[in-house]
N, C-alpha and C positions, 0 to 999 in steps of 0.2 A: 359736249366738246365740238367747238366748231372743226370742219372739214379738211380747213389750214393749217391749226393745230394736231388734230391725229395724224395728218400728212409728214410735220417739221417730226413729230415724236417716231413716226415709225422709220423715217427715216436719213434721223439721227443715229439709230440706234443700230440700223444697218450699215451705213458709213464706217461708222467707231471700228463695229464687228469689221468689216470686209478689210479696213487696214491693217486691223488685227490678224484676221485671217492670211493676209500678204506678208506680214512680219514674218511667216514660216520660214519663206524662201529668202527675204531679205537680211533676218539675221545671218544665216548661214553665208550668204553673202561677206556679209561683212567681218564676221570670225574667221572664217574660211582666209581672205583677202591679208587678214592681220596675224593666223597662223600658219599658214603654207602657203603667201606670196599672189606671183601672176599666174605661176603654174594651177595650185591649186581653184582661183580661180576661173582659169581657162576652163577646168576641168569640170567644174560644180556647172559652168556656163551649156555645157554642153551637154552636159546629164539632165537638166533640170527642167527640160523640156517635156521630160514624159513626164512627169508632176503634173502638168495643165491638162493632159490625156485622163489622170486620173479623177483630178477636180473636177474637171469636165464630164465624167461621167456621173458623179456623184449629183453634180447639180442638172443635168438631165431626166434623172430619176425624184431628185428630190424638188425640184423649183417645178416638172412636169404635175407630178403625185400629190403635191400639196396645192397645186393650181386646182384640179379636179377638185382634191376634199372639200376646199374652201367656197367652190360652188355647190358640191351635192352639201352640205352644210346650211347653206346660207336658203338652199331648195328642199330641207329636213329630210333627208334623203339619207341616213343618217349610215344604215347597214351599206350602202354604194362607199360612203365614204371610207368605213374601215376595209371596206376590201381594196381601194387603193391604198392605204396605208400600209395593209398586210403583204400587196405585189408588190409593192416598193420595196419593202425590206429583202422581199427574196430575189426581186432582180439585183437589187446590191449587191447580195452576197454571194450572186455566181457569175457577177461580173467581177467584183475583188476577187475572186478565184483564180478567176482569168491572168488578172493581173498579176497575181501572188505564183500562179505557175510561170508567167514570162519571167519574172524575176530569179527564180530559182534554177532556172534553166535555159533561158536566151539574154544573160545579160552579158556578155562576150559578145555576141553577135551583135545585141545594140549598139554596144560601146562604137564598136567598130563602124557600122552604121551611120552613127551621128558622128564618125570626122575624128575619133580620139589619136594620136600619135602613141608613138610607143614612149613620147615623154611623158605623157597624162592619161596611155591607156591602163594603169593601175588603180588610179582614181576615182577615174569615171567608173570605172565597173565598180569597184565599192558601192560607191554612192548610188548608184541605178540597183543595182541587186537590191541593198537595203530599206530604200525608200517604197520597190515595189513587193516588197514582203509585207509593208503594211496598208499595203492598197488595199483591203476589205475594210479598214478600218476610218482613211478616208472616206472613202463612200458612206459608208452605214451614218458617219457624224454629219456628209453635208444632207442626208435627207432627213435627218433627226431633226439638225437645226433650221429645216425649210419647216418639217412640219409643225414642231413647237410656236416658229414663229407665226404661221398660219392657223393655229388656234390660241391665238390670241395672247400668249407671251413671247412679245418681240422681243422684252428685256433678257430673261433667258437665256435666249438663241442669243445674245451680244455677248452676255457674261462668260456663256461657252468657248465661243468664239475668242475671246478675251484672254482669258485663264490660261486656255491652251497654247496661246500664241506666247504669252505670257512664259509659261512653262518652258516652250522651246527655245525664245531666248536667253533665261538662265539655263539650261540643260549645256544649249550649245556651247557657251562660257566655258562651262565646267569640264564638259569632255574633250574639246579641244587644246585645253588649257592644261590647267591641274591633271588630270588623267592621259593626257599625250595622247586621243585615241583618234586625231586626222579625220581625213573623207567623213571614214564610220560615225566617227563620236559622229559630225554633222547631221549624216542622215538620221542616224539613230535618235536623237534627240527631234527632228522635225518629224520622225513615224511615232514616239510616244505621244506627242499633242494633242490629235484626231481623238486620243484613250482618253486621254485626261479633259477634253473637250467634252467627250460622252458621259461620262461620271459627274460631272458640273449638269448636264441636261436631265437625266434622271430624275432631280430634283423634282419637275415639273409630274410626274409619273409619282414619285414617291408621296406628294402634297395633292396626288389625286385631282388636279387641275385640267390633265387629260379628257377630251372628248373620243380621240382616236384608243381605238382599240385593235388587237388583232380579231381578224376574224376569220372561220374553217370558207375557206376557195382554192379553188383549183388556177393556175397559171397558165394563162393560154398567150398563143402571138398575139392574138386580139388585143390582149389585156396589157401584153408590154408595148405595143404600138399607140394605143390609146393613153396609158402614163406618161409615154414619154414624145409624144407628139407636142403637147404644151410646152414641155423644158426644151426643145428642139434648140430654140434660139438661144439662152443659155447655155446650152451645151455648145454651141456653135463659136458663140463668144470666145470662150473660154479656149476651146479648142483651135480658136485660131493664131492664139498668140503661140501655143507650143510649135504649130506646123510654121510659122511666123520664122520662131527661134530657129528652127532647124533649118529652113531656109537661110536666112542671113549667117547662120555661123557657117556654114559650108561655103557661101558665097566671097564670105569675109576671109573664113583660111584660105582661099585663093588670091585675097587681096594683097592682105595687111599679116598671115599669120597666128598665130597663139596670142602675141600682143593686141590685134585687132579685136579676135572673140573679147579678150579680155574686156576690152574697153567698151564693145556690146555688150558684155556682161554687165556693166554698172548701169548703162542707159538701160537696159530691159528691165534688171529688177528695180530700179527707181520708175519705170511707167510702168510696171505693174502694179505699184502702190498708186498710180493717178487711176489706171484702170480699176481696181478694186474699190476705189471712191465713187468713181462713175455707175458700177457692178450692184453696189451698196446703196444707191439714189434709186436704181432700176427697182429691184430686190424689195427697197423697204416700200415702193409705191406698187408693187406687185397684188400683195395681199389686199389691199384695198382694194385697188381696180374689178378684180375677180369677184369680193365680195359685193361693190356697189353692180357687177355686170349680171350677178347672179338676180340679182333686184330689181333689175333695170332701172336704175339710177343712172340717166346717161347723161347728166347735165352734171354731175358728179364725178362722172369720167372725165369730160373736158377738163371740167378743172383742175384736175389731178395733175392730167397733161401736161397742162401749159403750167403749173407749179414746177415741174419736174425739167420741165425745158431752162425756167429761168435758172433755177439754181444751178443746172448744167453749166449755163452760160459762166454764172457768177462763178462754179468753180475753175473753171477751164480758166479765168482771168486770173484769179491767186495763183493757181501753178504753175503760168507760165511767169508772172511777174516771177514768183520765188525762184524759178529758173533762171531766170533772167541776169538776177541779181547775184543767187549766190553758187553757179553750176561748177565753178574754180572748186569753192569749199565743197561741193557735196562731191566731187570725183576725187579729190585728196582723201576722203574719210576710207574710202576701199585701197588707196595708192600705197600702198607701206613701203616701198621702195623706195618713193617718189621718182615714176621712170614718167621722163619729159613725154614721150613720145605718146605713151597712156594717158598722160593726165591733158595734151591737147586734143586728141581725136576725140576721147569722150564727152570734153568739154562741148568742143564742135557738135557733136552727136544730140547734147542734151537740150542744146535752143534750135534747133532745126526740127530733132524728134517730137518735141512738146508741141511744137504748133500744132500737130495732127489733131491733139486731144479737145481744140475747139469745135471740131467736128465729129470725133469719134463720139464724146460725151452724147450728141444727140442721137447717132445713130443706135447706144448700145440704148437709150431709154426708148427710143422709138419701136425698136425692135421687143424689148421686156412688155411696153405700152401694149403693143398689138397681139402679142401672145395673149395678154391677160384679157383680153377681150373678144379672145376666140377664135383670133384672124391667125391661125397657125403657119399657113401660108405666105402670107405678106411679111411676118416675122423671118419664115425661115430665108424667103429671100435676102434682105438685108443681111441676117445672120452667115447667110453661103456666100454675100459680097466681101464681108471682112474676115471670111476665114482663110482669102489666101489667094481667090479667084481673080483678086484687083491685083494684089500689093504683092505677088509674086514676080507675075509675069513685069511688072510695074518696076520691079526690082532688081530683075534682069535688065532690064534695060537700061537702067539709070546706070546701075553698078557698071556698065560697059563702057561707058563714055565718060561717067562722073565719078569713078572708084568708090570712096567712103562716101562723100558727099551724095552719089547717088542714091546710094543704102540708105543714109540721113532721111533723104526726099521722098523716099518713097512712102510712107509710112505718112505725112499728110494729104500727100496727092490721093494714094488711094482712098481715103476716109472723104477731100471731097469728091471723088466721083461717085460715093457709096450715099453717101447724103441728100443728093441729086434725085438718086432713084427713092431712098426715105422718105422725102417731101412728095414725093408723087403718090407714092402705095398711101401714106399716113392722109391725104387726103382725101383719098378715094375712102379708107374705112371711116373717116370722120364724119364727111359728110353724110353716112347713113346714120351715124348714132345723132347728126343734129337734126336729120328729117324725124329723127323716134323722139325726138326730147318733147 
């Protein structure tokens, strides 16, 4: 199989998944929107921030843990490799701990934290408690389904992914609906997924397809700084849209109100389904890269690269035309009201917002690009650009003199100046892998 083909099929299959995976939060979305209004929306808006904190962690440990395997692997280094496997699982599960204790005991405080009112502080505390009860279980599935896909069933890891997301949009249906059970049904139904995810992934382990194993080691700082040095930039990703969220919804209830988050509510979770496509392009060219890096296959690298740029480009053109064309229709689907006010700022929101993702698309492959090739460094920079370093401060500013429309701006201005510095780092490590070619 040519190089182009294993490329389109791995990441095909990561796309599918990662929209899949995005359905978590956007069903709830949209149940949420059509069973308890703007409030409830507001509310889901604001909570759903520490979601990304948890993903985030999950794919640090596992997009890091599974980079390493796929080179001691590919170097028959075979016993190296189950002991990332085996620190992975256990950094997981005392970090879902972590989580699982904030939840059961600082999720008042959050609430409070993230901007709730006394109209939506009910809500919000549901929905945060809830979701972070099943943060171990988050975790442990997205390093499941790094590593699965990094030995070599990427179909698997999409089916997982699939199924579960699958499941939480019937789940949500039903509990919100038929069952009357509000916030909770929501969250509830998006913490059983990650389970029902893991049960689908098994398979691979049951069919004996497995090369990882666990293996008797001991857990040192060493050993979780070395894991999770590679996922760094993933994690970084990920975690910038949350801190992203919490920035603009505070910023917003001092603009615009409860109506305003609201209407950030729809632009967010509809670019986190572009994000999670962009996530899914990086993700499925990931495991290649490390594999042909581990090889020194570096004429194989490049072309990886510039594969992964065009289709960037090429998606970044669809999403914005389908913005373009039908952003009226896609902010009615959440509007169950149909309040004017909602349905024109988000509107406004969703063609100004989107332009960003011409540029963000390059930044999140360039930054996945350089990780898998070792350059953790150059990765993490990019990664520390969009986490909030640019489009914060960038945010403030705007929002002061340009209200909504600043918030809008902010959001491609900062991607390109994050871009700028991308093309400078990515040539600098290019040009050594083409003096090695």
């Amino acid at each position: 199989m040519s190089i182009k083909s294993t490329f389109m099929r791995y990441i095909l299959t990561n796309v599918i998944g990662m929209i899949g995976l995005s359905c978590y939060i956007l069903a709830d979305t949209f149940f949420v929107s059509k069973g308890l209004g703007v409030t409830g929306l507001t509310a889901l808006n604001l909570s759903i921030s520490i979601y990304s904190f948890i993903n985030a962690t999950g794919l640090l440990i596992g997009i890091g843990g599974a980079t390493k395997y796929s080179i001691y692997q590919a170097r028959n280094k075979h016993n190296k490799a189950n002991i990332i496997f085996t620190n992975s699982i256990k950094i997981g599960i005392l970090l879902g701990i972590f989580f699982l204790l904030i939840g059961l005991f600082g999720s008042s405080t959050l609430s409070s934290l993230l901007g709730a009112d006394e109209n939506i502080f009910h809500m919000t505390n549901t929905y945060l408690k809830t979701l972070l009860c099943f943060a171990p279980f988050f975790i442990l599935n997205n390093i499941f389904i790094a590593f699965i896909r990094n030995d070599g069933n990427p179909k698997l890891s999409m089916a997982g992914m699939l199924i579960g997301s699958l499941s939480n949009i019937i789940l949500d249906y039903v509990f919100i609906f038929p069952l009357q059970w509000g916030m909770f049904g929501a969250a509830f139904a998006t913490g059983l997924a990650p389970i029902i995810s893991m049960c689908i992934l098994t398979r691979h382990c049951i069919k004996k397809k497995n090369r990882f194993h666990f293996y008797k080691s001991k857990l040192s700082i060493k050993q979780v700084t070395y894991i999770c040095s590679l996922g760094l930039s993933s994690f970084i990703t990920e975690i910038a849209s949350g801190i992203i969220l919490i920035v603009f919804n505070l910023l917003i209830l001092n603009i615009a109100g409860n109506i305003g988050v609201a209407a950030y509510g729809i632009v967010a979770n509809l670019a986190l389904v572009a994000t999670s496509i962009f996530t899914g392009v990086a993700q499925g060219t990931q495991p290649l890269l490390s594999e042909n890096f581990g090889q020194g296959n570096n004429k194989k690298i490049l072309q990886l690269f510039r594969y992964a740029i065009y289709v960037s480009l090429g998606i970044s053109v669809v999403l914005y035309f389908l913005v373009v064309i039908f952003n009226n229709q896609l902010v009615e689907i959440f509007n169950r009201d149909h309040i004017e006010i909602l349905s024109k700022t988000a509107s406004n929101g969703l063609i100004i917002y989107f332009a960003g993702f011409f540029f963000a698309g390059i930044n999140i492959i360039t930054s996945a690009v350089l990780s898998s090739i070792n350059e953790p460094r150059h990765a993490f920079t990019i990664s520390i650009l969009r986490s909030g370093c640019i489009i914060v401060p960038v945010a403030l500013f705007l929002s002061y003199f340009f209200q909504m429309i600043g918030i809008w701006l902010s959001f491609p201005l900062s991607e390109i100046i994050t871009l700028i510095v991308a093309v400078f780092l990515a040539k600098k490590s290019l040009k050594r892998l083409r003096e090695n070619t």
